[in-house]
Each structure stands twice: as C-alpha cells, then as structure tokens.
PAZAPA-4460 file (N, C-alpha, C; in steps of 0.05 Angstrom, whole numbers, plus 32768, in hexadecimal, padded with zeros to 4 digits):
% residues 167
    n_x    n_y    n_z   ca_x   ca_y   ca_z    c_x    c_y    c_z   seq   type   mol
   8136   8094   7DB8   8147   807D   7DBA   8137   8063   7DB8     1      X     A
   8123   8061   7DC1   8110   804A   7DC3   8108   8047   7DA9     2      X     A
   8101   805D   7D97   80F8   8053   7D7A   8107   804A   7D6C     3      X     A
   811F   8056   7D63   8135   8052   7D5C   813C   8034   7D63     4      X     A
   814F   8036   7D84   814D   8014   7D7B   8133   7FF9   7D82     5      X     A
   8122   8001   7D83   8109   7FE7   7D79   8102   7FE8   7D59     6      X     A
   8100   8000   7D54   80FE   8003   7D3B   80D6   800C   7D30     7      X     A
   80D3   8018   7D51   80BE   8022   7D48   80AB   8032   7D32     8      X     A
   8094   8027   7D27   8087   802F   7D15   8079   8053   7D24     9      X     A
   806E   805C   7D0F   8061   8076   7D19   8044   806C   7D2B    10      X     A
   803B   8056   7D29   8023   8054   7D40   8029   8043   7D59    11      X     A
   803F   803D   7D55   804A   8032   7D6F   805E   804E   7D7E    12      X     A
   806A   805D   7D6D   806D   8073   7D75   805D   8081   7D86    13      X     A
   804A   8084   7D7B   8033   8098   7D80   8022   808D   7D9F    14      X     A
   801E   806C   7D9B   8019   805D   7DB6   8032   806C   7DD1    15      X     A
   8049   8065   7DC6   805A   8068   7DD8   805C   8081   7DE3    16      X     A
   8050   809A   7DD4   8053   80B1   7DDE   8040   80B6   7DF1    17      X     A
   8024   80AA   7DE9   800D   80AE   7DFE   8009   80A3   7E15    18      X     A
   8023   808F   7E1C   8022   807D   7E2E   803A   808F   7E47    19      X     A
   8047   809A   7E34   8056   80AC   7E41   8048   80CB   7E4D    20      X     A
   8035   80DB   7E39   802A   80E9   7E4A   8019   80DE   7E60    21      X     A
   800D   80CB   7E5D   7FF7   80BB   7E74   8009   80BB   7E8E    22      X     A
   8023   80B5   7E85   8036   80B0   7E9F   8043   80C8   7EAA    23      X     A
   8045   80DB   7E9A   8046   80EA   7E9F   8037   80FE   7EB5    24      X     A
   8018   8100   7EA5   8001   8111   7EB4   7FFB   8100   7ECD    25      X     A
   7FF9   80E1   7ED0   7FFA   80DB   7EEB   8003   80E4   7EFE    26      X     A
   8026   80E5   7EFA   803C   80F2   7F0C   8034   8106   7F11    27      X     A
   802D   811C   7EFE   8026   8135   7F0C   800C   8134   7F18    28      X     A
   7FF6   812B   7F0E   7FEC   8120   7F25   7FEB   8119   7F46    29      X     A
   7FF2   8100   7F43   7FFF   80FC   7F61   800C   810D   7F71    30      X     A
   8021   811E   7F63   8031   8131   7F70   8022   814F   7F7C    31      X     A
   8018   815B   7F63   7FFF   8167   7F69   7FEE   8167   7F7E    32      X     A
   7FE1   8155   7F85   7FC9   814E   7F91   7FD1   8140   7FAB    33      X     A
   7FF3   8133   7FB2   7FF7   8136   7FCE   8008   814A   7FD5    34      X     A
   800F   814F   7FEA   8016   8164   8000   8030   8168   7FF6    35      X     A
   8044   8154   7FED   8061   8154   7FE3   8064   8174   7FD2    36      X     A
   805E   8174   7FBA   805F   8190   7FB0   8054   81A9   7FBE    37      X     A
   803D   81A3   7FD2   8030   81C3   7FD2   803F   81C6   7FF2    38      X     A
   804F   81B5   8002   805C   81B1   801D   807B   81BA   8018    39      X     A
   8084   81BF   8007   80A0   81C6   8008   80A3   81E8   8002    40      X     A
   8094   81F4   7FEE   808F   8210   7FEC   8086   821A   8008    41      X     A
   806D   8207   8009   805F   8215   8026   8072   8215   8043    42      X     A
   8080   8205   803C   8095   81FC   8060   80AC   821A   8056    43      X     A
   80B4   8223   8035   80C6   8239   803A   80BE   824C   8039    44      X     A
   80A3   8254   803C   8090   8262   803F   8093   826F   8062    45      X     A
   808A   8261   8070   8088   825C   8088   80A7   8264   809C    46      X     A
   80BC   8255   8088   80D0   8254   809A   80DF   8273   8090    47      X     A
   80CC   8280   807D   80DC   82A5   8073   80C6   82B5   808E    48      X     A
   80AB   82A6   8092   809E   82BA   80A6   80A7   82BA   80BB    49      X     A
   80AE   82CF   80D2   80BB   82D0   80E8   8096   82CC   80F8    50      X     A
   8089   82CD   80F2   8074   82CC   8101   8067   82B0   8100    51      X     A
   806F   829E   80ED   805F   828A   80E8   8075   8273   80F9    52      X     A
   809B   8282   80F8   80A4   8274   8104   80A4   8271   8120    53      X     A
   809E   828A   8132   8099   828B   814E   8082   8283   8158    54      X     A
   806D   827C   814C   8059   8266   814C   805E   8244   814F    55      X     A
   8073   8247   8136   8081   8231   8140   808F   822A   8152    56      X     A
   809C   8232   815A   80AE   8236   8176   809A   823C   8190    57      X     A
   8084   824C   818E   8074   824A   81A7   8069   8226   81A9    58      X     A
   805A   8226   818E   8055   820D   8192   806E   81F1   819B    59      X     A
   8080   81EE   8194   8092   81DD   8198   809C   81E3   81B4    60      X     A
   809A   81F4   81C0   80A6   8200   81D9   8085   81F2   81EF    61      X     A
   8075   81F3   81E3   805E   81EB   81F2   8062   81CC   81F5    62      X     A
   8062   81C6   81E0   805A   819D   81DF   8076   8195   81EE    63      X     A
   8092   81A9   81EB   80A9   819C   81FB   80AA   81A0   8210    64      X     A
   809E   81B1   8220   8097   81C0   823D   807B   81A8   8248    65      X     A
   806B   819C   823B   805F   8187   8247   806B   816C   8242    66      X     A
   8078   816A   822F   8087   814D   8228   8099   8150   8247    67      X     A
   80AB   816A   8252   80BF   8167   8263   80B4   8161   8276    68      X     A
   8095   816C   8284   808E   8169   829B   8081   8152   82A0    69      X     A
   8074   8148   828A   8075   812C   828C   8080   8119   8291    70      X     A
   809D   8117   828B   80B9   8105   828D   80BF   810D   82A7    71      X     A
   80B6   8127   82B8   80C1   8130   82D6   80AB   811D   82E1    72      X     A
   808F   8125   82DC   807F   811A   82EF   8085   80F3   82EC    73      X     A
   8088   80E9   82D0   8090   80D1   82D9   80AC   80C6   82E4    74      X     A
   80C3   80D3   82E7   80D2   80D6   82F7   80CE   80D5   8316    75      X     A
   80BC   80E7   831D   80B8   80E7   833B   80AA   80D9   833F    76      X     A
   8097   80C8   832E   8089   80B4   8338   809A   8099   833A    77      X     A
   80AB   809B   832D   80BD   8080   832B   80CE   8080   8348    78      X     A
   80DB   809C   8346   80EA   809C   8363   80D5   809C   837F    79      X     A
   80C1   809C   8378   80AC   809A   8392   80B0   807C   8390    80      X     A
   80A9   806E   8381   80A2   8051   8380   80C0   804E   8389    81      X     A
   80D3   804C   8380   80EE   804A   8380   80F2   804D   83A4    82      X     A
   80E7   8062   83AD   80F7   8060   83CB   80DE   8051   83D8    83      X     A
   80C1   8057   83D6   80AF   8042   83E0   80BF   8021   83F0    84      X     A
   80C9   801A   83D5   80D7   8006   83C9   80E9   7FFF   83DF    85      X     A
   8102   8016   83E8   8118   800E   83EB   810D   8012   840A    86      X     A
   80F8   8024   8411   80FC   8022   842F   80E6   8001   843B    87      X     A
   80DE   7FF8   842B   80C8   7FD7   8433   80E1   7FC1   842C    88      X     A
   80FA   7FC4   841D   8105   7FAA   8418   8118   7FAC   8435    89      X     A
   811D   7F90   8438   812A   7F92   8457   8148   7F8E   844A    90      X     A
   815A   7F8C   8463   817B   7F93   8467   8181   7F73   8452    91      X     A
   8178   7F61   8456   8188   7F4E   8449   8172   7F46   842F    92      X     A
   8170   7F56   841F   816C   7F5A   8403   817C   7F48   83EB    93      X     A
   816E   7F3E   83E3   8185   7F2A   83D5   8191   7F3F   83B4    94      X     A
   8183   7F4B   83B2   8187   7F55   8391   818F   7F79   839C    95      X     A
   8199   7F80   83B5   8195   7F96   83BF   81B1   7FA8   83AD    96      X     A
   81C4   7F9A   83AB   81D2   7FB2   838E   81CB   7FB1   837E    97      X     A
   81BC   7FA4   8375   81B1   7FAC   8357   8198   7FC4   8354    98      X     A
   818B   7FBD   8370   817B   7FD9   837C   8183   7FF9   837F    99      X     A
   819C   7FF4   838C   81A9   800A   8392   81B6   800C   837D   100      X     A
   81BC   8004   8366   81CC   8013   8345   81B6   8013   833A   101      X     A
   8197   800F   833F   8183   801B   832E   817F   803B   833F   102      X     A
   8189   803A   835E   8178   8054   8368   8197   8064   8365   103      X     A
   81AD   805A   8364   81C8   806F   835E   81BC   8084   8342   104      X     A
   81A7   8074   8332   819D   8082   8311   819A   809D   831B   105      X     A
   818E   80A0   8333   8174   80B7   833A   818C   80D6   834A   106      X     A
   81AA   80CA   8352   81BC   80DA   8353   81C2   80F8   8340   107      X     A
   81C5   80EB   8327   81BD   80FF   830E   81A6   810C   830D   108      X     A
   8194   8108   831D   8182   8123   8322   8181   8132   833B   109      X     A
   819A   8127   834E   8196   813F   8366   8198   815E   8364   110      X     A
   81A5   8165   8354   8199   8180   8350   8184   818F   8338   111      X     A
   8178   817C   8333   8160   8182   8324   8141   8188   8334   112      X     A
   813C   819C   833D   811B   819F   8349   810E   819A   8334   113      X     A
   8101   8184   8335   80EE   8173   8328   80CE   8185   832E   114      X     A
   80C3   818D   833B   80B3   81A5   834C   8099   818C   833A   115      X     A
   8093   8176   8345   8080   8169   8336   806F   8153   8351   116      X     A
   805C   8142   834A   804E   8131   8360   8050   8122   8351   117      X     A
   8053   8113   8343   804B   8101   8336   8030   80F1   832E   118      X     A
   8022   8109   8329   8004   80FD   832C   7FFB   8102   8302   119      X     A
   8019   8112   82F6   800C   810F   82D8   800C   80FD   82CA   120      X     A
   8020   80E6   82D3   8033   80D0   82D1   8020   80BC   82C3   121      X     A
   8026   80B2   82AC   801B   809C   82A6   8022   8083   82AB   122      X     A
   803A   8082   82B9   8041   806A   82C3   8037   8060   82DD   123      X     A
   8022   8067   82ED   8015   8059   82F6   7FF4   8050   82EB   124      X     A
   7FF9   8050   82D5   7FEA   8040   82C7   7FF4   8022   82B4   125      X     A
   800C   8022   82B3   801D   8010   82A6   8020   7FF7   82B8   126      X     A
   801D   7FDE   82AA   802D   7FC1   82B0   8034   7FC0   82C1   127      X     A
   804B   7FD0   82BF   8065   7FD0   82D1   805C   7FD9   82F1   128      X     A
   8053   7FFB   82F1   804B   7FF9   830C   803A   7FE3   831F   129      X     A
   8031   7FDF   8311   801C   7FCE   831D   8023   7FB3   8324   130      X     A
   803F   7FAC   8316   804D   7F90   831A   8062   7FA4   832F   131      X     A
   8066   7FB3   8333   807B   7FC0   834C   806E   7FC7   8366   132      X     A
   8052   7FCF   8361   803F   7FCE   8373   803F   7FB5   8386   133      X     A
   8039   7FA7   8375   802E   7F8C   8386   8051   7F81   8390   134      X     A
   8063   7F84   8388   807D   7F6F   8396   8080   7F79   83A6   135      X     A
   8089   7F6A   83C1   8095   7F6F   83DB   80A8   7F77   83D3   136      X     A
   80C1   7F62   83C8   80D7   7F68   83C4   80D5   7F59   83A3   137      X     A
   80E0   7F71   839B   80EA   7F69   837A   80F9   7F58   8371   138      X     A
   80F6   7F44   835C   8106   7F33   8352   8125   7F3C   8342   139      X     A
   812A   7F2A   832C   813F   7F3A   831A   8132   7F3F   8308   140      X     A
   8120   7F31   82FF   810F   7F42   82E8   8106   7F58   82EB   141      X     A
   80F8   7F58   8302   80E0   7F74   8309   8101   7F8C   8305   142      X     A
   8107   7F85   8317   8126   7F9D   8315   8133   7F9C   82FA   143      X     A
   813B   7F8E   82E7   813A   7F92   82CE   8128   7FA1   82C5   144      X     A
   810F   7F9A   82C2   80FC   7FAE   82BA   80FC   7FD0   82C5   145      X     A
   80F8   7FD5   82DE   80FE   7FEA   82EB   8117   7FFD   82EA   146      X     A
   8130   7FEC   82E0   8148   7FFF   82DA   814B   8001   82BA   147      X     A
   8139   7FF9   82AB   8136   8002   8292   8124   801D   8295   148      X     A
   8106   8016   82A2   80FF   8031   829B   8106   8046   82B3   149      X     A
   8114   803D   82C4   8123   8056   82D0   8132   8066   82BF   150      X     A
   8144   8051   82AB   815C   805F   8299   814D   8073   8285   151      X     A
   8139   8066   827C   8126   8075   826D   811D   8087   8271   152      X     A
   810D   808B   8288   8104   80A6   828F   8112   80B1   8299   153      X     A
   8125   80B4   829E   814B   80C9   82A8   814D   80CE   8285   154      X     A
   814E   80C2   8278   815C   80D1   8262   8146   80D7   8254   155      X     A
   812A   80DA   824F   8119   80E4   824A   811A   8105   8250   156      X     A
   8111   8103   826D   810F   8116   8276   812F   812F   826E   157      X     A
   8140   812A   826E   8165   8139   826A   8159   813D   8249   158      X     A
   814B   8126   823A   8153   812F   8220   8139   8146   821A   159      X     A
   8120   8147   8228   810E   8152   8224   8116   8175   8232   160      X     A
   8123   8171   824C   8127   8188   825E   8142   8197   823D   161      X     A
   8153   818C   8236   8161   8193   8226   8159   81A3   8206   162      X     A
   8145   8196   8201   8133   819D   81E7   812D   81BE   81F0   163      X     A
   8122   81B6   81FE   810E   81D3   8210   8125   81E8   8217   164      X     A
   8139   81DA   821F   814E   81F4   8215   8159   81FD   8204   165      X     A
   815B   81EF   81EF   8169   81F4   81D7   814F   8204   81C7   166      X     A
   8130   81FD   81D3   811D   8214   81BD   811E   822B   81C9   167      X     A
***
C-alpha cells in the first residue's frame, strides 16, 4: 500500500523493506530476551503441575500465616496501648466519646483469640507510638491518628485471617 500510493521506486522499496525487517528483528528481540514470552508458557507449565502447584500454595499459606500474625500481634499491641490509655485518662475527659468509638472498634474482636504479646509488632517502632507514649491525655489529632490505624489494623488483620482461609 505504501508503494503504490507514494509511488515508490525499487530502491526506496528495497530501503523500506529493510527498515521493516530491522523493526521487525528488534521486536523479537526485546520480546525474546525479556521474561514476557518465556513467563506465560512457563506460568501454564506450572499451573498443569499438581506438584509445582502445592508448592505454591505451601508457599502462599506461609507468607499469609505470618502476614496474619503480624496484623494479631499489632492489634494487641494497639489494644494494650488503647486500654493503658483509657485506664490514666481521668472521669472528665474532654474528647472521651471519641475514645470510647475508637475502643467500641476492638468489640469486633471479642471472640477472636488473638493468642499473641505483642512484642512482633512494628508499631512500636512507628511515629505514632511514640507520640501516644508520651500524651497524658490525647488530643483530636493524636485520636484521629489512632482511630485510623486502629481501623486499619482490624481490617488488616479480618482481611489477612480471611486469605488464610480461603488457601
């Protein structure tokens, strides 16, 4: 179509063809030589072995079985800090419902045995503890902050405990 309407000669022809295999052998190239082509055989490879797939599944059953206990242990460290908290603030608390609808969060896990200390927890290495540490009594920010990652690690932990059931 291109010769036709430009009205290509036979050495401009001939240019145009070699510019086309060049573009050509690149593509296969590139394709070749990353993971894209030799990753899609190999993944239906894998997913026909029953042995290569229960590997998979041990493995994924592993990293979700520490992802869950992780989200428990920082859970119980939150609700440690969380009652710490509620038993040092005194009766006339100025921000004290907004306290008690961050600790109503921790209701949705009364019947969960958490069976953890909270000592795997990376959140007492975080900002935050350490700004919850030091307040007597919490502001609206600090409690902003704190009923975010309460909400967070409650649904962490449900979506991680959930994964681990469904492998």
């Amino acid at each position: 179509y291109v010769a036709v309407s430009s009205h290509m000669t036979g050495s401009a022809l001939l240019g145009f063809a070699i510019c086309l295999s060049n573009t050509w052998g690149l593509t296969l190239y590139v394709l070749l030589l990353s993971y894209g082509l030799v990753e899609v055989p190999r993944s239906f490879w894998y997913e026909a072995s029953l042995s290569k797939s229960l590997e998979y599944c041990y493995y994924e059953a592993a990293v979700t079985h520490d992802a869950t206990e992780r989200a428990a242990d920082d859970l119980v460290a939150t609700k440690t800090i969380m009652d710490n908290i509620s038993r040092s603030l005194q009766g006339s608390y100025a921000y004290r419902l907004q306290f008690n609808a961050i600790e109503d969060q921790y209701k949705a896990l009364e019947n969960v045995d958490l069976k953890m200390d909270g000592k795997l927890s990376d959140f007492s290495e975080t900002a935050l503890y350490e700004e919850i540490k030091e307040a007597k009594e919490p502001d609206l920010p600090l409690l902003k902050k704190l009923n975010a990652h309460c909400r967070s690690s409650i649904r962490k932990y449900f979506r991680f405990r959930d994964k681990l059931q469904d492998i």
